[in-house]
C-alpha positions as CSV (number, residue, x, y, z in Angstrom):
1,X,112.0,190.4,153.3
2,X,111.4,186.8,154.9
3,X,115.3,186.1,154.4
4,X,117.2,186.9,157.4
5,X,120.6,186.5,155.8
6,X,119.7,189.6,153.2
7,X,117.6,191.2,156.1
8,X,121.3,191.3,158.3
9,X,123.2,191.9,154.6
10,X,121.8,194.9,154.1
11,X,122.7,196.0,157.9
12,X,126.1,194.7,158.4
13,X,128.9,197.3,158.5
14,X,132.2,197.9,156.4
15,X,134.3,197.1,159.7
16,X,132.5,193.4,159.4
17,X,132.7,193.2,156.0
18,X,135.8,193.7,155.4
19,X,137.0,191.3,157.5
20,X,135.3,188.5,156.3
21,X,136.4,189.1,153.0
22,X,139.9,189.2,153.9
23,X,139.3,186.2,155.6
24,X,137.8,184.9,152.9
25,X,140.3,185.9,149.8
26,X,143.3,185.7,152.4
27,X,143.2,182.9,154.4
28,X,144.5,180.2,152.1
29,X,146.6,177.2,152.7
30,X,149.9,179.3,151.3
31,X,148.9,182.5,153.2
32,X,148.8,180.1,156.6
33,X,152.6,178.4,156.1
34,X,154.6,181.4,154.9
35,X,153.0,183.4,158.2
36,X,154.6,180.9,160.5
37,X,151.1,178.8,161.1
38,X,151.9,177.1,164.2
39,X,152.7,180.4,165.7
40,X,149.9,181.9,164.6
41,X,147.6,179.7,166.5
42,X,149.7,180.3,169.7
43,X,148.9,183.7,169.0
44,X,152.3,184.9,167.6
45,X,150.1,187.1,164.7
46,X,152.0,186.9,161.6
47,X,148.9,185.8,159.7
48,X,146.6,187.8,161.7
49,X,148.7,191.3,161.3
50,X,148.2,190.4,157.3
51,X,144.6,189.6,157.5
52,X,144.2,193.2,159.4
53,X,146.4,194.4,156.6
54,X,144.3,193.2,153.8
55,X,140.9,193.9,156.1
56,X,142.3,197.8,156.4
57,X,142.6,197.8,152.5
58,X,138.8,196.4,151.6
59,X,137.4,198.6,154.0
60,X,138.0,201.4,152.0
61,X,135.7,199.8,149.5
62,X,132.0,201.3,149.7
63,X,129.9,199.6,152.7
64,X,127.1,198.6,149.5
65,X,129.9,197.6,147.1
66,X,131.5,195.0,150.5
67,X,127.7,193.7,150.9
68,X,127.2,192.9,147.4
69,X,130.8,191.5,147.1
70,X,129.7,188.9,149.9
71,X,126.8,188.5,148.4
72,X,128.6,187.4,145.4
73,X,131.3,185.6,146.5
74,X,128.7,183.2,148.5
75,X,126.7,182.5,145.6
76,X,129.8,181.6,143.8
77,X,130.8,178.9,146.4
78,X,127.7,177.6,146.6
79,X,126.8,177.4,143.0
80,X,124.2,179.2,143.1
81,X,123.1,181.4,139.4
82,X,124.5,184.7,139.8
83,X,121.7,186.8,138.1
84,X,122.3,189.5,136.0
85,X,119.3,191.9,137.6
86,X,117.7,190.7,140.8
87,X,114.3,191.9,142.0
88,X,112.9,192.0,145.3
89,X,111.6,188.0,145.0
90,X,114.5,186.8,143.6
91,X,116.9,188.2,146.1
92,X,114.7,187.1,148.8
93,X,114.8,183.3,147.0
94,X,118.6,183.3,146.8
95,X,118.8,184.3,150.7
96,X,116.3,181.6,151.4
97,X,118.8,178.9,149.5
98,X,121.9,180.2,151.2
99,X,120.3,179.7,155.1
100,X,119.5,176.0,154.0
101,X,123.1,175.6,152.0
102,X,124.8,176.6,154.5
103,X,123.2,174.9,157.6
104,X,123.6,171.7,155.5
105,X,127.5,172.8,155.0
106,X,128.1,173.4,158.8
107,X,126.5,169.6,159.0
108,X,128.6,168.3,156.6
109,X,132.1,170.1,157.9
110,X,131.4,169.9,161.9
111,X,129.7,166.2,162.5
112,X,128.7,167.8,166.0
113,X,126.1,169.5,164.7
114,X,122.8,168.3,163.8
115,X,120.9,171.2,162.9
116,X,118.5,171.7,159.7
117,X,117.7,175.2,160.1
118,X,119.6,179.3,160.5
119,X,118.1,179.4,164.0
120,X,119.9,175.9,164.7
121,X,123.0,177.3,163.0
122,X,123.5,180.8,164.8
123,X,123.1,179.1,168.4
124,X,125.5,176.5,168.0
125,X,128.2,178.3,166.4
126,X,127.5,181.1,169.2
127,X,127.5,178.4,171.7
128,X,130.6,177.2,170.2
129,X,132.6,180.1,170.5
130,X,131.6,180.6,174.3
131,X,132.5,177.9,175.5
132,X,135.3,177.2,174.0
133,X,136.6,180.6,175.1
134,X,137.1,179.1,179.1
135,X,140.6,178.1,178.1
136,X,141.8,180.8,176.7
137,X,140.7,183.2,179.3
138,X,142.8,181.4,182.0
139,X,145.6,182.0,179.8
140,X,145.2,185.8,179.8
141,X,146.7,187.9,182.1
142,X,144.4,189.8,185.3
143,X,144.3,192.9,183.4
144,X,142.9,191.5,179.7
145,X,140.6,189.3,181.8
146,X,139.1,192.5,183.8
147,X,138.8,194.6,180.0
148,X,136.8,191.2,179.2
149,X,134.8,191.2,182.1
150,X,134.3,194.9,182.1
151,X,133.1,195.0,178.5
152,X,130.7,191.9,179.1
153,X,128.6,193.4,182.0
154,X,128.3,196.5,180.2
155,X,126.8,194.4,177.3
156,X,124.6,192.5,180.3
157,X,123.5,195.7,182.0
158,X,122.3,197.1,178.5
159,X,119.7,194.5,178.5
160,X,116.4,195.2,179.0
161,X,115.1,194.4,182.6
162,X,113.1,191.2,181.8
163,X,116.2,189.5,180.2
164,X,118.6,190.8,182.7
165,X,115.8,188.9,185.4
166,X,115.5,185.7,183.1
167,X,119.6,185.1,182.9
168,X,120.4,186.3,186.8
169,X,117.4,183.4,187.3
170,X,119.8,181.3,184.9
171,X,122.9,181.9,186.5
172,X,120.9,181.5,190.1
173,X,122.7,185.6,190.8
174,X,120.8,188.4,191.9
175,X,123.0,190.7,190.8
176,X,125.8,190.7,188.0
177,X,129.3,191.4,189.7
178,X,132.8,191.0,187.9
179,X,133.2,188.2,190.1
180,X,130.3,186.5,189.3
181,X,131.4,186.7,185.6
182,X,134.7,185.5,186.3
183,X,133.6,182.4,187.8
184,X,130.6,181.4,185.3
185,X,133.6,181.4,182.5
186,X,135.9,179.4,184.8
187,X,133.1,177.1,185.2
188,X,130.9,177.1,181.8
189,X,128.1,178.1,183.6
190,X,128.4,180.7,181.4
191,X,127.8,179.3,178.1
192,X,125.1,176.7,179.9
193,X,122.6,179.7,180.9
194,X,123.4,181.3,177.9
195,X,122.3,178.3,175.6
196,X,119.3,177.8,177.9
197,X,118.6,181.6,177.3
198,X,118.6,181.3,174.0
199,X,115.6,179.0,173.4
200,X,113.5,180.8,176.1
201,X,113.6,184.4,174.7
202,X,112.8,185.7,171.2
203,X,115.1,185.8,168.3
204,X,116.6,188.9,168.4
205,X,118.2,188.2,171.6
206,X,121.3,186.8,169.8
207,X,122.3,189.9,169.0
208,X,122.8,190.8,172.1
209,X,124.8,187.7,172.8
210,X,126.6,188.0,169.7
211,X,128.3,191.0,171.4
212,X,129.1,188.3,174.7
213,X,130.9,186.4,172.0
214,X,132.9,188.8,170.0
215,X,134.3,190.5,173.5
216,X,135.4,186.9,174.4
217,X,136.6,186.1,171.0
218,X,138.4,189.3,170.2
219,X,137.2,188.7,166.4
220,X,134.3,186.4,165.7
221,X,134.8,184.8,162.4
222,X,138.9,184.4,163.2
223,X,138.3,182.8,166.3
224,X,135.7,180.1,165.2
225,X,138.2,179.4,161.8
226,X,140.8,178.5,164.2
227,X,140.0,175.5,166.5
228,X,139.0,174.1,162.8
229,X,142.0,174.9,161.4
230,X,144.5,172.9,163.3
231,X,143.0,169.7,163.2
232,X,144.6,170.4,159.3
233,X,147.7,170.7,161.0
234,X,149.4,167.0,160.5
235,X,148.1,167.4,156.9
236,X,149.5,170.7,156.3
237,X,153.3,169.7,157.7
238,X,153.2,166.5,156.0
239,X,152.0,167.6,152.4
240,X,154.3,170.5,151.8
241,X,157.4,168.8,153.7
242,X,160.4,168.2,151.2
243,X,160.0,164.4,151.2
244,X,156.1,164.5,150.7
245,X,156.7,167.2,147.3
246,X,159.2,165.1,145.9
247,X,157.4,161.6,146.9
248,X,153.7,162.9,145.5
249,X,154.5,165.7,142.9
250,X,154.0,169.4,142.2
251,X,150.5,168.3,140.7
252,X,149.2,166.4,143.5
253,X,150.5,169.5,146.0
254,X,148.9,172.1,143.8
255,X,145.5,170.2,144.2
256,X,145.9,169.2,147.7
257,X,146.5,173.1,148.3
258,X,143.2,174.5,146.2
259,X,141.4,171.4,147.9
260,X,142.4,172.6,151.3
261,X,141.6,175.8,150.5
262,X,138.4,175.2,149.8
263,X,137.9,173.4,153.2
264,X,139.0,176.4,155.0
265,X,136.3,178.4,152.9
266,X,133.7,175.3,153.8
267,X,134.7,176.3,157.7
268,X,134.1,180.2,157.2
269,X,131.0,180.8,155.2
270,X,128.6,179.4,157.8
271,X,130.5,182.3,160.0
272,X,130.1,184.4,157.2
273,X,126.2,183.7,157.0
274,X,125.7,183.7,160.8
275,X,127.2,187.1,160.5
276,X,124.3,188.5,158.3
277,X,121.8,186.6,160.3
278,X,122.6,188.7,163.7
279,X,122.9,191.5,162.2
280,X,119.4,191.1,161.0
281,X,118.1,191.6,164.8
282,X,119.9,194.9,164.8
283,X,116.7,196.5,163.9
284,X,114.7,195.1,166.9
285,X,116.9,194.5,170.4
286,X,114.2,195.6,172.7
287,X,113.0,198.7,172.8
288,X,113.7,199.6,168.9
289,X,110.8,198.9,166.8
290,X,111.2,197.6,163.5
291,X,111.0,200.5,160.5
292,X,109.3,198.4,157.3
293,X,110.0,201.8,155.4
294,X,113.5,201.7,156.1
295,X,114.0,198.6,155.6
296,X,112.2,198.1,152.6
297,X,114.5,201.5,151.0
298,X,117.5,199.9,152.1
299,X,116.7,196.8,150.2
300,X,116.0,198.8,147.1
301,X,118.6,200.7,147.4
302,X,121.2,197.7,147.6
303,X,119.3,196.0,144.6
304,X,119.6,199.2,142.0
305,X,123.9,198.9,143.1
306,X,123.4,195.6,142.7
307,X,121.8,195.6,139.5
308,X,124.6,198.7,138.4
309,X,127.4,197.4,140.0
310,X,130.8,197.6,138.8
311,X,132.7,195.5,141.2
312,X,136.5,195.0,141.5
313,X,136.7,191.4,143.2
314,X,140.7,191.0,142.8
């Protein structure tokens, strides 16, 4: 399967599904103002205890039902035919066209990238999250930032020995410590021998950093939605404020709302695809070979569901 996105579809778990889709179906322009939005993004979690909520409830769904659910509901956003049957070509075609749509869509919704292909996509979004994270970990308390620290040396350390010598070269270390760590976040130097990393070693690797980024981030797709999100902020408190409904009109509120909505869906699915991507390099990260046997039944497997599913996408 040339596709990396249904490579990683076919790997990714029901705790990563489900989240996304409740992300997906749950974060809505409605969903944000009743849950207190401002306090949400200063991490008073009324919207993200809901999300959880709703995550909790699609994960009981079956982990091949959840993969061809997202599987659906990209092609759907993207306008791409939903088959009735797929075979092994066509699936591989419509993984193909979702890489390039939704490289193009990250271009289109974040003018700070310039990428044109998934490679281009998964880096900068990785990237993204890393450094953006500096911030936030000053604002956490010493124990939280010691869990972090903890957790990301254990990630480091699982490394094999030739990338553990190429990022201590990186970081100009010979040894990872905690407060080695500590300071490369304070100081981005971090995220700056991390990005060089990246273009020196093979692709798999961002799996591996994937794993950096969701211990910093807490939860990957969330935390990338949000620095988005508030730049919606003045538009949000404006549109649905008493003066602006009676001033503009239900109509115009109802379409500003399913237009936002939409937005906050344009912000997620390259998440959503970058997901599938990493987890397409959980069958090589070092010292695991590749099975073609296995991989090839678990594709067949997920396109007889696929072509006999009976899915409940309220």
């Amino acid at each position: 399967m040339k596709s990396t996105f249904i490579s990683g579809l076919i790997n990714e778990e029901s705790d990563s599904l489900s989240s996304q889709l409740s992300l997906w179906h749950h974060l809505t322009l409605r969903n944000i103002l009743q849950r207190k939005f401002t306090g949400w993004l200063a991490d008073s979690d009324h919207l993200g205890d809901f999300l959880q909520e709703r995550s909790r409830t699609a994960a009981m769904r079956d982990t091949v039902n959840l993969r061809a659910w997202k599987l659906n509901e990209i092609m759907l956003f993207l306008k791409i035919p939903v088959p009735e049957k797929f075979d092994a070509y066509s699936l591989n075609a419509v993984g193909t066209e979702i890489e390039v749509q939704a490289t193009a869509l990250l271009r289109k919704v974040d003018k700070e990238f310039s990428g044109v292909s998934p490679d281009d996509m998964v880096r900068y979004l990785l990237i993204k999250i890393i450094n953006n994270f500096s911030e936030q970990f000053k604002a956490k308390d010493s124990k939280a930032q010691n869990e972090i620290i903890k957790n990301i040396l254990d990630i480091l350390h699982s490394m094999p020995e030739d990338q553990q010598d190429i990022l201590k070269r990186l970081l100009s270390v010979e040894e990872f410590s905690p407060d080695m760590i500590r300071t490369a976040i304070f100081d981005h130097t971090l995220t700056t021998a991390l990005e060089s990393f990246m273009m020196m070693v093979r692709y798999t690797i961002y799996y591996e950093i994937s794993k950096v980024a969701i211990v910093l981030s807490g939860a990957l797709s969330l935390y990338v939605a949000k620095p988005y999100l508030k730049s919606f902020i003045p538009l949000f408190m404006f549109l649905f404020s008493p003066i602006a409904v009676a001033s503009i009109g239900v109509g115009l509120t109802w379409w500003t709302d399913v237009y936002t909505n939409r937005q906050i869906r344009s912000f997620l699915l390259p998440v959503m695809v970058m997901s599938s991507v990493l987890a397409s390099a959980k069958v090589d990260t070092g010292s695991v070979k590749v099975d073609i046997k296995s991989a090839d039944d678990r594709i067949s497997k997920f396109i007889d569901h696929y072509n006999h599913r009976y899915l409940n996408l309220d």
